[in-house]
C-alpha positions as CSV (number, residue, x, y, z in Angstrom):
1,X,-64.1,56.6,112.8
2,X,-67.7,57.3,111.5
3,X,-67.3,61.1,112.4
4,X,-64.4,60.7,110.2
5,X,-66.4,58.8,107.2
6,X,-69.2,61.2,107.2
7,X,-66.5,64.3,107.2
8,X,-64.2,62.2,104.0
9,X,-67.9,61.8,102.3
10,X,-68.9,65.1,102.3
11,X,-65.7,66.3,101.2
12,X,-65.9,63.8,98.4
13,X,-69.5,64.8,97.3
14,X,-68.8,68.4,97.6
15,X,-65.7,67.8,95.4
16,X,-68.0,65.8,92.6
17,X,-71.0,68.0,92.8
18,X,-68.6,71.2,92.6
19,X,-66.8,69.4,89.4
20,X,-70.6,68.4,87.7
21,X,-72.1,72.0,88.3
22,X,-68.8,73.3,86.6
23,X,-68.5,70.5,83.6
24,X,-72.4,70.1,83.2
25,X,-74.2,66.7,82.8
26,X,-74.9,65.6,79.2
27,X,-76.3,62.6,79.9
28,X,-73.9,60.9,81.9
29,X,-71.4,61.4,85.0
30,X,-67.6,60.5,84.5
31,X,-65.6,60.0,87.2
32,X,-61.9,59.7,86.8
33,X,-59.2,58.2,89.6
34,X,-55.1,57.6,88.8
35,X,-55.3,54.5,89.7
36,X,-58.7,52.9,90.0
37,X,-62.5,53.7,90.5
38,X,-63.5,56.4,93.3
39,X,-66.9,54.5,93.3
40,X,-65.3,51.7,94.2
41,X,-62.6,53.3,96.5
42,X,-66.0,55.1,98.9
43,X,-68.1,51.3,98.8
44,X,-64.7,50.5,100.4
45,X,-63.1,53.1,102.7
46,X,-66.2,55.4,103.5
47,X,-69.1,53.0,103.4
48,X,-67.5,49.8,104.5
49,X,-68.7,47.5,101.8
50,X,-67.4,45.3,99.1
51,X,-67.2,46.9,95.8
52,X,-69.2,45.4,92.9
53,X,-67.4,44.2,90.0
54,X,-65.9,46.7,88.2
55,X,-67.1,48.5,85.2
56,X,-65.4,48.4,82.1
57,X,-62.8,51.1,80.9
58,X,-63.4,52.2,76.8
59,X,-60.0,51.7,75.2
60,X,-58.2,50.4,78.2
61,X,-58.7,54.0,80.0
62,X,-58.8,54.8,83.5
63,X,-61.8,57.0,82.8
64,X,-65.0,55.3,84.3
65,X,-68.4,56.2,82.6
66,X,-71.8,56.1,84.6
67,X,-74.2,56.2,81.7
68,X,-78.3,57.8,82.9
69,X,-79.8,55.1,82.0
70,X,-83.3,56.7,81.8
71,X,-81.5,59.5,79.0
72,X,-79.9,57.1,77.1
73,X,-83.1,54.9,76.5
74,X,-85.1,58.1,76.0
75,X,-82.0,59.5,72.8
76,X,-82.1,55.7,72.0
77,X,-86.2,55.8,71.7
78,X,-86.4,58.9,69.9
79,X,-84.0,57.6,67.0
80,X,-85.7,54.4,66.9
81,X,-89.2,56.1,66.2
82,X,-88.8,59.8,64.4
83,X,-87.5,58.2,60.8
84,X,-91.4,57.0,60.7
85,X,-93.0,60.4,62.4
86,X,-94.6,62.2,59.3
87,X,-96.6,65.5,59.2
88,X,-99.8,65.7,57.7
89,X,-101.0,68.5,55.7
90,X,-104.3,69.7,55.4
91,X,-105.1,72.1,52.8
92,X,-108.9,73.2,51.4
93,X,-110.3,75.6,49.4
94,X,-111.6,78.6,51.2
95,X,-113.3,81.8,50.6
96,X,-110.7,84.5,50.2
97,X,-111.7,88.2,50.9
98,X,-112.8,88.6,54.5
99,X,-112.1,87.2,57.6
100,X,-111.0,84.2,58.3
101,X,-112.5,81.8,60.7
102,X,-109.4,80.6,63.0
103,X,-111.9,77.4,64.3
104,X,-113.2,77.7,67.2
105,X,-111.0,77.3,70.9
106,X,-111.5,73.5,71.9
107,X,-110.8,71.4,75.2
108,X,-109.5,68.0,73.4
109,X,-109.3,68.1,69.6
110,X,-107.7,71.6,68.8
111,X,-110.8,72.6,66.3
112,X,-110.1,70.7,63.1
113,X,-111.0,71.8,60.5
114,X,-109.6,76.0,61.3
115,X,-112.8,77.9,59.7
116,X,-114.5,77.9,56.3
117,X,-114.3,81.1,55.1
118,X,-116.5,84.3,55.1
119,X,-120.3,84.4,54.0
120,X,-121.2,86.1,51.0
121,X,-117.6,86.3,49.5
122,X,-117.3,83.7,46.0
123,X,-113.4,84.2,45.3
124,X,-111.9,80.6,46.8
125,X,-108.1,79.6,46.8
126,X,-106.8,76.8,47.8
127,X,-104.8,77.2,51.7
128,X,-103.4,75.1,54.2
129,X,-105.8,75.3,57.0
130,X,-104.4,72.4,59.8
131,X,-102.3,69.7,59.9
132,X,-101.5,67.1,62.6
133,X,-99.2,63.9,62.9
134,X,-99.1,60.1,61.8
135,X,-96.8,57.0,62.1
136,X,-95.9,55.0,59.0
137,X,-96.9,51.3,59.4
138,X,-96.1,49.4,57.0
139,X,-93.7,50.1,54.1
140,X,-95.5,50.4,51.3
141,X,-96.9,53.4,52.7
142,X,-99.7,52.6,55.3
143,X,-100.0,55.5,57.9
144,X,-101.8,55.5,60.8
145,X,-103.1,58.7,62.7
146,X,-106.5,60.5,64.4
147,X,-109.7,60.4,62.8
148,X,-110.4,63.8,63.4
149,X,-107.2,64.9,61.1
150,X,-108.5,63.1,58.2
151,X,-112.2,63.4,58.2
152,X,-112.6,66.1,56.1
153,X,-113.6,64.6,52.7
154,X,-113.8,68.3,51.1
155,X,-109.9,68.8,52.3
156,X,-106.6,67.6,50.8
157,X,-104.1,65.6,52.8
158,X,-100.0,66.1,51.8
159,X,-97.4,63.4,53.7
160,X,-94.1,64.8,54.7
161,X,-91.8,62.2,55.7
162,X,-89.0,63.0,58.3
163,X,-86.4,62.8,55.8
164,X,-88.6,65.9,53.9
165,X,-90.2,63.9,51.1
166,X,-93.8,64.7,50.4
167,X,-96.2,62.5,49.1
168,X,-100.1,63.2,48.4
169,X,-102.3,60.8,50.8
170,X,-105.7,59.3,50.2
171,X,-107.5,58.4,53.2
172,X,-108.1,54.5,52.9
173,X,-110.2,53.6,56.0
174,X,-111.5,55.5,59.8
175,X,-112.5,53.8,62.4
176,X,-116.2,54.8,63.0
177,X,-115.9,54.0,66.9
178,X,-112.4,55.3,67.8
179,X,-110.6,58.9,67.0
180,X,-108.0,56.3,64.4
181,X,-107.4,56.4,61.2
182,X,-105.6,55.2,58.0
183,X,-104.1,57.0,55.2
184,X,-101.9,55.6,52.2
185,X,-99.1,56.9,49.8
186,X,-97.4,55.5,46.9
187,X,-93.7,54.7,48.6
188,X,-91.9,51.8,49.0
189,X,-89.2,51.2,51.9
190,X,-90.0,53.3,54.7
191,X,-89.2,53.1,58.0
192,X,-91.8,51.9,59.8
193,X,-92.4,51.5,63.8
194,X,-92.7,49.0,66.4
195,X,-96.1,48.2,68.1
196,X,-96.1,47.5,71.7
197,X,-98.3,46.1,73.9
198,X,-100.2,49.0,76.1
199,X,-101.7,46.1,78.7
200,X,-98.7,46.4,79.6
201,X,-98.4,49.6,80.7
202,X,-98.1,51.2,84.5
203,X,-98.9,54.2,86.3
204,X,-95.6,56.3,86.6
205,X,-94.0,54.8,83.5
206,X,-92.0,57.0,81.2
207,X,-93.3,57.6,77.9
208,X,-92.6,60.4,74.8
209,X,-94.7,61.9,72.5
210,X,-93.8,63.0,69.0
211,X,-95.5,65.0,66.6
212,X,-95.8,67.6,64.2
213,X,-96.5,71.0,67.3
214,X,-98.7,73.4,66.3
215,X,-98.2,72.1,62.3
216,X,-95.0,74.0,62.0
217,X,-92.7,72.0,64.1
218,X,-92.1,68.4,62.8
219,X,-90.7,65.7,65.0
220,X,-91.1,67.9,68.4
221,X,-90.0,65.4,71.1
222,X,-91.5,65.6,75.0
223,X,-91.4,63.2,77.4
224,X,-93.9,62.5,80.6
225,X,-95.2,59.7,82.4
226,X,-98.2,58.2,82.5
227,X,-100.4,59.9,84.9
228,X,-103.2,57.1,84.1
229,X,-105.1,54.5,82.6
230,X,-108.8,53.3,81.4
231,X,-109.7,56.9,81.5
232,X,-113.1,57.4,79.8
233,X,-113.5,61.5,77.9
234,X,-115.4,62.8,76.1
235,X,-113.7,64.6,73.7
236,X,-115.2,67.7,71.2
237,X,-113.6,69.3,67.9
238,X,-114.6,72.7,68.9
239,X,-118.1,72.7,66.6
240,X,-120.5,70.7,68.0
241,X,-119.5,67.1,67.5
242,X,-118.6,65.4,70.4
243,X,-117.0,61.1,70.9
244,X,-116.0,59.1,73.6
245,X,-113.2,58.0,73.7
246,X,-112.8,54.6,75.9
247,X,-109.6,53.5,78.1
248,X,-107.7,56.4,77.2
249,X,-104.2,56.2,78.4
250,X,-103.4,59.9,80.3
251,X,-100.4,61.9,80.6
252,X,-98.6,64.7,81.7
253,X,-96.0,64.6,78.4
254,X,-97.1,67.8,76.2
255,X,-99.5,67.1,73.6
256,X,-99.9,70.2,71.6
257,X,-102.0,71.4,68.6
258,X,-100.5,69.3,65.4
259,X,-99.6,66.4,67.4
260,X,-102.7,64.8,66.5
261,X,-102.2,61.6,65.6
262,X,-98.6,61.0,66.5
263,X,-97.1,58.3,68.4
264,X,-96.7,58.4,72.8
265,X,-93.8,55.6,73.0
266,X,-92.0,53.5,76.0
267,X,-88.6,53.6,76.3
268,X,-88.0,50.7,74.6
269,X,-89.1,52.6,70.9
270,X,-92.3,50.8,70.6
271,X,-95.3,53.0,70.3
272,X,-98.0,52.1,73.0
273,X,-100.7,55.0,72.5
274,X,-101.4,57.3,69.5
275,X,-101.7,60.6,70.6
276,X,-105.4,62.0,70.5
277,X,-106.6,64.7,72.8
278,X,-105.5,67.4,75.3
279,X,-107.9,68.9,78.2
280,X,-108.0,72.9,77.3
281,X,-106.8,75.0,80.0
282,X,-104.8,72.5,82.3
283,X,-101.0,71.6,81.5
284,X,-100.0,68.3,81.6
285,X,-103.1,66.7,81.0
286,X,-103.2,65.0,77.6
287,X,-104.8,61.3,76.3
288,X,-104.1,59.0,74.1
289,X,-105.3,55.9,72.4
290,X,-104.2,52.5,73.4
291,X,-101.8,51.3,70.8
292,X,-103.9,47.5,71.1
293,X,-107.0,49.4,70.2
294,X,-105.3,50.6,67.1
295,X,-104.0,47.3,66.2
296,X,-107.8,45.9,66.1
297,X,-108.1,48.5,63.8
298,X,-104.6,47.7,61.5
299,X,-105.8,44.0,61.3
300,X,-109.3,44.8,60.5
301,X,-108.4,47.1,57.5
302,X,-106.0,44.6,56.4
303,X,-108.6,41.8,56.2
304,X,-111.5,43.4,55.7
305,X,-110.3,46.7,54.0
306,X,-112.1,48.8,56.1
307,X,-112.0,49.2,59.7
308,X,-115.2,47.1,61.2
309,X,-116.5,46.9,65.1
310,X,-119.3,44.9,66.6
311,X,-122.2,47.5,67.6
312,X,-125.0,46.9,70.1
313,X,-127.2,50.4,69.5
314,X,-127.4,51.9,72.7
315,X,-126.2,55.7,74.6
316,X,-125.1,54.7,78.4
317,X,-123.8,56.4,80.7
318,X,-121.6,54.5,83.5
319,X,-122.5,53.4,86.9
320,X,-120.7,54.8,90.0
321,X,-121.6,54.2,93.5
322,X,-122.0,57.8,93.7
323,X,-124.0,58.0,90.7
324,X,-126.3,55.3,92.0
325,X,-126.4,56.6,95.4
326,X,-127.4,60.2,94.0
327,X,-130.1,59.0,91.6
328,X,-131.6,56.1,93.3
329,X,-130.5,53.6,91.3
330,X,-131.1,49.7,91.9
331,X,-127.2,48.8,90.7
332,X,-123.9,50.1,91.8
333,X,-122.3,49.3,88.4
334,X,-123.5,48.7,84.7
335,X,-124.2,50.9,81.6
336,X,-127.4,53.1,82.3
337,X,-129.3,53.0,78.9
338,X,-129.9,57.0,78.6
339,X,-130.8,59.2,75.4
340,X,-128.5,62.1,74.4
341,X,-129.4,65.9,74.5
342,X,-130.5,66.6,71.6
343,X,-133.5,65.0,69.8
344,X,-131.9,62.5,67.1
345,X,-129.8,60.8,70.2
346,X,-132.0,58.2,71.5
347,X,-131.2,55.9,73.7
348,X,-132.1,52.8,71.5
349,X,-131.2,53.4,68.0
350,X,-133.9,52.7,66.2
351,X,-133.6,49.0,64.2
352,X,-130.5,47.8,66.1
353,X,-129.6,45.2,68.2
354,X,-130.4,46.5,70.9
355,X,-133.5,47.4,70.0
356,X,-134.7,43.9,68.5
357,X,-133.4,42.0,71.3
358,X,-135.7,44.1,73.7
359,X,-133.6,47.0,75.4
360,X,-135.4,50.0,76.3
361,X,-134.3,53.3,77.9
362,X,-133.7,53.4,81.4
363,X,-132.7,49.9,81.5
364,X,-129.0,48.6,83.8
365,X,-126.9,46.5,81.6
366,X,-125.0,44.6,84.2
367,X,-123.1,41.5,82.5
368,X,-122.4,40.9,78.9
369,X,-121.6,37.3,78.6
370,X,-121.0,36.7,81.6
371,X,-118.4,39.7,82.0
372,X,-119.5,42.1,84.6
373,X,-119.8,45.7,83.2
374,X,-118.0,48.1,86.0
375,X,-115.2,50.9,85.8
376,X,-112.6,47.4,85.1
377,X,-114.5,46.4,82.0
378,X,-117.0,49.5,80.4
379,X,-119.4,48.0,78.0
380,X,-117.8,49.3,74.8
381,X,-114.8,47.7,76.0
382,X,-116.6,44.4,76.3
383,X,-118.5,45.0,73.1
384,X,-115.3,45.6,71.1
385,X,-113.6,41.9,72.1
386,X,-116.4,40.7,70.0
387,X,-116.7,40.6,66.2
388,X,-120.4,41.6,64.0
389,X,-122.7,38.7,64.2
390,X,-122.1,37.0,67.5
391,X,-124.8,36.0,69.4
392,X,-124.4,37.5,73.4
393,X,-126.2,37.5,76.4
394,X,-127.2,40.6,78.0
395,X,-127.8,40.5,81.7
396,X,-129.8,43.5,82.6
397,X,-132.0,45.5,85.5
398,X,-135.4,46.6,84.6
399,X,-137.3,48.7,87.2
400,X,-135.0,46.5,90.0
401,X,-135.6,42.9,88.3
402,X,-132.7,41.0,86.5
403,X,-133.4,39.6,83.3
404,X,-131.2,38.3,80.6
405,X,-131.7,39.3,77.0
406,X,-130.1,38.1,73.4
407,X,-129.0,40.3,71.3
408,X,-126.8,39.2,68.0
409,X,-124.3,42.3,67.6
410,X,-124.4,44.1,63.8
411,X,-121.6,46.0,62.6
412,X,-120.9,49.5,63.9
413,X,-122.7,52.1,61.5
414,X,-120.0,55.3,60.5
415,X,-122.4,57.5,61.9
416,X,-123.8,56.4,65.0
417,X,-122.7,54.8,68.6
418,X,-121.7,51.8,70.7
C-alpha cells in the first residue's frame, strides 16, 4: 500500500507542478476538485491523516485558493508605505562651460553632492545635481530622510510626492550624531507612515526598501532580509568626510544611489530602518538606520525644535579580544580613547566633558553607569540613552588601574563627535 501512495503522490505532484509551470504563479496556487479539496483528499488517501478544517470557497465555489502568504504581505506592505515615499531634488548652481565633476566613486554615501563645477569658468546656471529619498511623517508636511541628502546649505531641495505634487522644502533640523534628517513643506493631509519598533527585529527577517534609484526612478521597490544587526561602519561621502554610523541594521535588499533616505519596512508596513549606506563594490550589502534612533530624533525636534544628543568629547575605537590580544591591551572590551588621523581629531576635544572630568588619550572606558561597554552596548549607544546635562560615572583603565570618573554630559556640538 505505501508503494502505491508514493506512486498516486507523484502522479499527483507531477500533475500540479505540470499545471503551475503552464498557468504561472502570481502570487498564489489554486487548486480546483469537482467535488471537494484535493488538499484535503492527499492528507486523507495518500498521507493517512485527518484533514484540517476546510478553507473557505469565494462565492460558494468549488475553487480553493492557497494565498503566499509572504507575497501578499509584501503587495500589502508596499501599498501601505509608497503613498508617503517622496523624492527629493537637489538642484545648485554650478559653473557651466567645462567639465563637469560627476562626484567622486564612494563605498557608502554615493558622493553627494555630484561635483562643483570647472575652475576658472564664471557662467553659473542653476542644475539638478542629486537627489535621494524621504518618508513623510507627519501631515502637515514633516519629512524625514539622510543627513547627507540635505546638508548642502548652498543647494536647493524640491519634494515630489508619490501622487506627483511638488513642493519646495526647507531643511528644518539634522541630527549632528546620526546620517537623519528633517525637512518641511507647506501641505496639509498627507499620507504619512507607520513607525515600528527595530528592537524588534531578527536576523533572517524579511524587509523592503523603497526609494527614489538612481534619482530617476521613484518608488523602486526591493525586498531582502536582514543579513544583521548592531553593525558599526564607518561610512564616507566620497570627499573626505567620513561618520560612524552606530547599530546599523544590514541587508542584502538593494540599496541603490537615490535611495538615500528612504524607508527599509517589515512586512507588516511599518518602517523599521531608514535607508543610509551601501558598501561599494559588493551586492547585497547595504545599511540602514534603526527606525528607534530616528524616533529620538522626531521627538527631539518636536520638543526642542532642533535635534539634540548628550555628548561626552572623546574618538574611541572598540575593544575586541583580538584587538586587545594584538596590541597588548589590559581590557578585552571598552572604548579605547584614540585621536583621529589628521591633526584637528584629538582624542579629547578640547573643553568637553570628557576633558574636565579627567579623560586623557589612551585611556579604557569600561562602564558608563554601571552599563558595561562591549560589542552588546558601544559607548555611543550608552551615551545616546542619556539626555545633555546628566551627571554619569565613567568607569575607566588607566595604564592597567580602574578608576571611576564624573563627567556631566553637554550637548552634542554640529560639528564634532561622540
Amino acid at each position: 500500500m505505501e508503494a502505491v501512495k508514493r506512486t498516486l503522490l507523484a502522479a499527483v505532484l507531477s500533475a500540479l507542478l505540470v499545471g503551475t509551470a503552464a498557468g504561472g504563479l502570481a502570487g498564489a496556487l489554486v487548486v480546483t476538485a469537482g467535488s471537494g479539496s484535493v488538499l484535503s483528499w492527499l492528507q486523507q488517501n495518500v498521507f493517512g491523516i485527518t484533514p484540517a478544517s476546510p478553507f473557505s470557497s469565494a462565492g460558494g465555489s468549488n475553487q480553493t485558493t492557497i494565498l503566499v502568504q509572504e507575497e501578499s504581505a509584501t503587495v500589502e506592505a508596499v501599498r501601505r508605505v509608497s503613498p508617503a515615499v517622496v523624492s527629493i531634488l537637489i538642484t545648485k548652481e554650478v559653473s557651466v562651460g567645462g567639465a563637469e565633476a560627476a562626484g567622486p566613486s564612494d563605498d557608502f554615501f554615493f558622493g553627494f553632492p555630484f561635483g562643483s563645477g570647472a575652475p576658472g569658468t564664471v557662467e553659473k546656471e542653476k542644475r539638478q545635481v542629486g537627489g535621494g529619498t524621504g518618508f513623510v511623517i507627519s501631515g502637515d508636511g514633516l519629512i524625514l530622510t539622510n543627513r547627507h541628502v540635505v546638508q548642502d546649505k548652498e543647494a536647493e531641495y524640491t519634494v515630489v510626492l508619490a501622487d506627483g505634487r511638488s513642493f519646495p522644502a526647507t531643511v528644518s533640523a539634522v541630527d549632528p550624531l546620526n546620517d537623519l534628517g528633517i525637512v518641511k513643506i507647506e501641505a496639509s493631509d498627507l499620507p504619512v507612515v507607520e513607525l515600528g519598533d527595530s528592537e524588534t527585529l531578527q536576523i533572517g527577517e524579511t524587509v523592503i526598501a523603497i526609494g527614489n534609484t538612481l534619482s530617476e526612478l521613484p518608488n523602486t521597490v526591493t525586498k531582502g532580509v536582514v543579513s544583521g544587526l548592531s553593525r558599526r561602519i564607518v561610512a564616507g561621502d566620497g570627499f573626505g568626510r567620513s561618520e560612524v554610523i552606530e547599530e546599523a541594521i544590514q541587508t542584502d535588499a538593494a540599496i541603490n544611489p537615490g535611495n538615500s533616505g528612504g524607508p527599509l519596512v517589515n512586512l507588516f508596513g511599518q518602517v523599521i530602518g531608514v535607508n543610509s549606506a551601501v558598501r561599494g563594490g559588493a551586492e547585497g550589502v547595504g545599511f540602514a538606520i534603526p527606525i528607534n534612533t530616528a524616533k529620538a530624533a522626531i521627538d527631539s525636534f518636536r520638543d526642542k525644535g532642533k535635534i539634540v544628543r548628550a555628548w561626552l568629547g572623546v574618538r574611541y575605537t572598540p575593544i575586541t579580544p583580538e584587538i586587545a590580544k594584538v596590541n597588548r591591551l589590559p581590557a578585552e572590551s571598552g572604548a579605547l580613547i584614540v585621536r583621529g588621523d589628521g591633526a584637528d581629531e584629538p582624542a579629547v576635544v578640547a573643553d568637553s566633558p570628557a576633558e574636565k572630568a579627567g579623560l586623557k588619550e589612551g585611556d579604557i572606558i569600561l562602564e558608563m553607569d554601571n552599563v558595561a561597554v562591549d560589542e552588546e552596548n558601544s559607548l555611543a549607544q550608552i551615551i545616546g540613552k542619556h539626555a545633555p546635562g546628566d551627571e554619569v560615572e565613567v568607569r575607566i583603565n588607566r595604564g592597567g588601574q580602574e578608576s571611576v570618573l564624573r563627567a556631566t554630559l553637554g550637548e552634542y556640538p554640529s560639528d564634532d563627535v561622540e
